[in-house]
N, C-alpha and C positions, 0 to 999 in steps of 0.2 A: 504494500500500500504506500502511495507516496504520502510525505509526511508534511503536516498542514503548517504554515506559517500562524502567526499572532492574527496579521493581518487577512489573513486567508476568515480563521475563524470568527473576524471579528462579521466579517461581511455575513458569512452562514449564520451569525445567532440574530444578524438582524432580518433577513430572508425568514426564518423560522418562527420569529416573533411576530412577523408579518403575516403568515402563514397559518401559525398555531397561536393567538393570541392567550388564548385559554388554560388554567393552570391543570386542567384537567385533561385537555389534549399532547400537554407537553408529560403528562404522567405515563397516558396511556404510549404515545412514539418509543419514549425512553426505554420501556418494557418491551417494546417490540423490538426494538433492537439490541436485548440483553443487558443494555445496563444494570449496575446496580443502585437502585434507585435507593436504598436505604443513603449511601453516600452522596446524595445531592439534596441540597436545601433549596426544593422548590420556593417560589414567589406567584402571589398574586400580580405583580408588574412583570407584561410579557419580557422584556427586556430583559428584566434579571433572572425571570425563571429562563428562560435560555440558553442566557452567558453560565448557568448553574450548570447545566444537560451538556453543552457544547463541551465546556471543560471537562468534565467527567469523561465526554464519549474520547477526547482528545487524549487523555491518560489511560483509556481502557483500548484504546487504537481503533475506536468504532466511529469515528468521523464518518468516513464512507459509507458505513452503513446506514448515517441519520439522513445522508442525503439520499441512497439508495430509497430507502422505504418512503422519505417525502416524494419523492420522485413514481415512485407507484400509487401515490394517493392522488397527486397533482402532476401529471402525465402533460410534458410541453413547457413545463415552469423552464422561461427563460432564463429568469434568477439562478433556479435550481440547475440549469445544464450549464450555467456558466461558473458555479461555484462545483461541481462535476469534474470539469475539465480543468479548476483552481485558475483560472482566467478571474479578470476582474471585472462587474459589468460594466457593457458595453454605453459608452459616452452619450448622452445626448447632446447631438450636435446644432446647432443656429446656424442659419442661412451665413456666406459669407457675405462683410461689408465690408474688405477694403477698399472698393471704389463706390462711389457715389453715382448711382446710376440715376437718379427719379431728375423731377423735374429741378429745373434749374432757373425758370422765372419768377419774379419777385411774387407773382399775383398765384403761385402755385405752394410756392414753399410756408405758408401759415397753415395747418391743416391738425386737425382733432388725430390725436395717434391712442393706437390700442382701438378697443371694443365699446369703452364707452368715456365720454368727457369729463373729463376733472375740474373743467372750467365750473364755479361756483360765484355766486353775488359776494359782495365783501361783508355783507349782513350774515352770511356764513359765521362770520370767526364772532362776532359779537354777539350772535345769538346762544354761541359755545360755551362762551364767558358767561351768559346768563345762568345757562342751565349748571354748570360746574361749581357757583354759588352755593346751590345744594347738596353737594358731595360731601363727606364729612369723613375725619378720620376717627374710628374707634380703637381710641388705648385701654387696654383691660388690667387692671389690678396687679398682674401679674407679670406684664410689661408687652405682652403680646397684644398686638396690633391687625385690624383689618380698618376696611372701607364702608363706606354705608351711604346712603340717601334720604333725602326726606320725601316724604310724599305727600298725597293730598289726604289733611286731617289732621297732621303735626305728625306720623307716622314714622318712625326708622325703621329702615329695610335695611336686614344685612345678610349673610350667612348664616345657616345652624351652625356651621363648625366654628365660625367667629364666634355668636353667644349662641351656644348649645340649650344652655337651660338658665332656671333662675338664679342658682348662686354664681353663674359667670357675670349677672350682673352686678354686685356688690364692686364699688370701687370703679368701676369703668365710666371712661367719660369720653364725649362725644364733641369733638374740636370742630371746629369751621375757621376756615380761611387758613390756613395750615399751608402757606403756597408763600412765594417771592412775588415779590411786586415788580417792576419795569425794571423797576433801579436796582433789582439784584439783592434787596433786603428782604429779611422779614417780615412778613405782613401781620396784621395786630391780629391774635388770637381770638377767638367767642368760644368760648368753654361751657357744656353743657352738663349735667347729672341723668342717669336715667332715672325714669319715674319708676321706683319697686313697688309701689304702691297697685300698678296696673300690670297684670298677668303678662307674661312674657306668650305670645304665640309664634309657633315654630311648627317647622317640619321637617325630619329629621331625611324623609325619601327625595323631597325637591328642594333641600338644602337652602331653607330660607327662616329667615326670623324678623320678627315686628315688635318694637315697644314703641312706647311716648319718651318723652323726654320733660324734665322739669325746666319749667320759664317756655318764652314764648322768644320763636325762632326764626318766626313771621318771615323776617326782614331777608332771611336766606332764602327763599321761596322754596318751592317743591315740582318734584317731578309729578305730573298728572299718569294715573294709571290707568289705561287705555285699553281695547283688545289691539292688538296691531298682527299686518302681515308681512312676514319676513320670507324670501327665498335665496337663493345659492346662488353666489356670485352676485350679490349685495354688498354695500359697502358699510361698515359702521368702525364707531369712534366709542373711545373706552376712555371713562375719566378715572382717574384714581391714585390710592396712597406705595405705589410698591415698595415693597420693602419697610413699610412703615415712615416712609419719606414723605417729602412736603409733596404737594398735589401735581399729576404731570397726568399727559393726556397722550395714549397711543393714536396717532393721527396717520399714517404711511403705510401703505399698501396692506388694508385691512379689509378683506374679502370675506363671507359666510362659505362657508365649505361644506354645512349640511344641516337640516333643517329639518326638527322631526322626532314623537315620542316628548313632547315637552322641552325639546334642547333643543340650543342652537351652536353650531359650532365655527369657529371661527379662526383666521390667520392672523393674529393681531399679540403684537408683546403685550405680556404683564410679567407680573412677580409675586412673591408670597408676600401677603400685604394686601392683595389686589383684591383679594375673594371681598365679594360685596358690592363691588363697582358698578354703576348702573352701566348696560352696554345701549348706542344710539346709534340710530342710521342715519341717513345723510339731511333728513330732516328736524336734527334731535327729538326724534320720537323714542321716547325709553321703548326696549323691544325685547331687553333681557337681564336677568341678573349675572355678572359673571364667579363664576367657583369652582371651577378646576382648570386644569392644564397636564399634559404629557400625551402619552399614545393610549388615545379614544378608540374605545369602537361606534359603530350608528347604531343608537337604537332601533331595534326591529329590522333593522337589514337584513339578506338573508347570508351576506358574506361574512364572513368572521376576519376580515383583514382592520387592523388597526391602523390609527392614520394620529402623528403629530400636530396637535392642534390646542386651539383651548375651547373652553365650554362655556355657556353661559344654561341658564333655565329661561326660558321663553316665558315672558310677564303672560301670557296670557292663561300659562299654569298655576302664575302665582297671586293672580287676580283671583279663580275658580278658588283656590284654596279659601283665602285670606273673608272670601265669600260664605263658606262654612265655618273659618275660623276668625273672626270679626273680633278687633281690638278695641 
């Protein structure tokens, strides 16, 4: 058997993960090709449960045969016959442009590029600065930090995993204006309390949570919650704290990648910190909560391949909620 580089395997655990997302599938392969599966510490994160199996088959000398047996479940996988032959995949290539072939008149050369225009009114960026008013950072007692919003009624929306339950609210407090002014300073803080006084509602499956807050917020306005419709290859903006930092807004090449089951999923940076962020489309209509990131699967697909992306919850799951579970 020829023997596998680092780099060889590194590419196979990502094919596999791609492949066999499933911690249950990567149980069942490993067994089919005689590993010893007591010596691997499987993972619910495809990625690692793989990098676990790949190493393992790598020191039992059964590389070959992981790709052998994927290869008779998924008969054609190009991935799989180029990791096969320990070749590397095959490049995707772009047209060549070292010359300038297109038009060369003045009355030609202004032209909308790509599939849809970026050109926007300048009430754009002003209307972003309205809405990002409401965006709030939550600091927790404990020092851990997320994002959150106001909505219509005085209402904070943030994550379960942010505030899970009621003693995560003891001590946490809810900042506004948490950002740099023009001039590169800090901007004057508004420090809020949550109200314990008023039941904490949550959900722990659509990863969202609702209090009030103590004093009146008025003056930051709030995001109106709406049913709205979102599809793929949509463009939306993400305001929020990452990292527990002053407020920054993911603006550049932020495309919805799938839409569906209550989630919406998207190509747009965040950070830990971010969970809680309202996510907007190009007409800041709030459209979704954002709370995870890494390698997704679609809900209800029928494929099982995972795709690098992040996730928000679709407002209009968490409207239907918030309708049974009313603050």
């Amino acid at each position: 058997m020829t023997e596998w580089t680092q780099s060889e395997l590194k590419s196979l655990n990502r094919i596999l993960a791609n492949l066999y997302p499933m911690i249950g599938d990567g149980v069942r392969v490993a067994k089919g090709v005689g590993l010893s599966t007591a010596q691997i510490a499987f993972d619910n994160k495809a990625i690692n449960n793989w990098f676990a199996i790949v190493q393992r088959a790598k020191q039992e000398t059964r590389a070959d045969d992981l790709v052998a047996f994927a290869l008779d479940e998924n008969p054609g996988d190009q991935a799989l016959l180029q990791a096969k032959q320990h070749a590397p995949p095959p490049p995707v290539e772009g047209p060549a442009t070292a010359n300038w072939s297109g038009a060369t008149a003045p009355a030609q050369l202004e032209k909308i590029l790509g599939d849809k225009s970026t050109l926007v009114p300048i009430s754009y960026l002003e209307l972003g600065l309205v809405r990002a008013r409401s965006v709030v950072r939550i600091k927790r007692a404990d020092g851990s930090s997320g994002t959150g919003f106001m909505t219509t009624g005085g209402i904070l929306i943030t994550n379960n995993h942010v505030l899970p339950d009621g003693a995560s609210l003891a001590g946490t407090v809810v900042q506004f204006n948490y950002q740099r002014t023009v001039a590169g300073l800090d901007a004057p803080l508004d420090q809020f309390d949550i109200d314990t006084a008023v039941p904490l509602r949550t959900s722990k499956d659509n990863d969202w949570s609702a209090v009030r807050i103590k004093g009146d917020a008025s003056k930051w306005g709030e995001l109106e919650l709406k049913t709205m419709t979102v599809k793929a290859g949509d463009h939306v903006n993400i305001i929020q704290h990452p990292g527990g930092a002053q407020k920054q807004i993911s603006f550049v090449a932020n495309v919805v990648a799938f839409v569906g089951g209550g989630r919406v999923q998207y190509l747009t940076d965040t950070l830990p910190g971010s969970s809680g962020s309202p996510v907007f489309d190009t007409d800041w209509n709030l459209i979704a909560l954002h709370h995870s990131g890494g390698w997704l699967t679609e809900p209800n697909a029928p494929a099982k391949s995972t795709y690098y992306r992040n996730e928000g919850i679709a407002i209009d799951t968490i409207i239907q909620d918030l309708a049974a579970k009313p603050v």
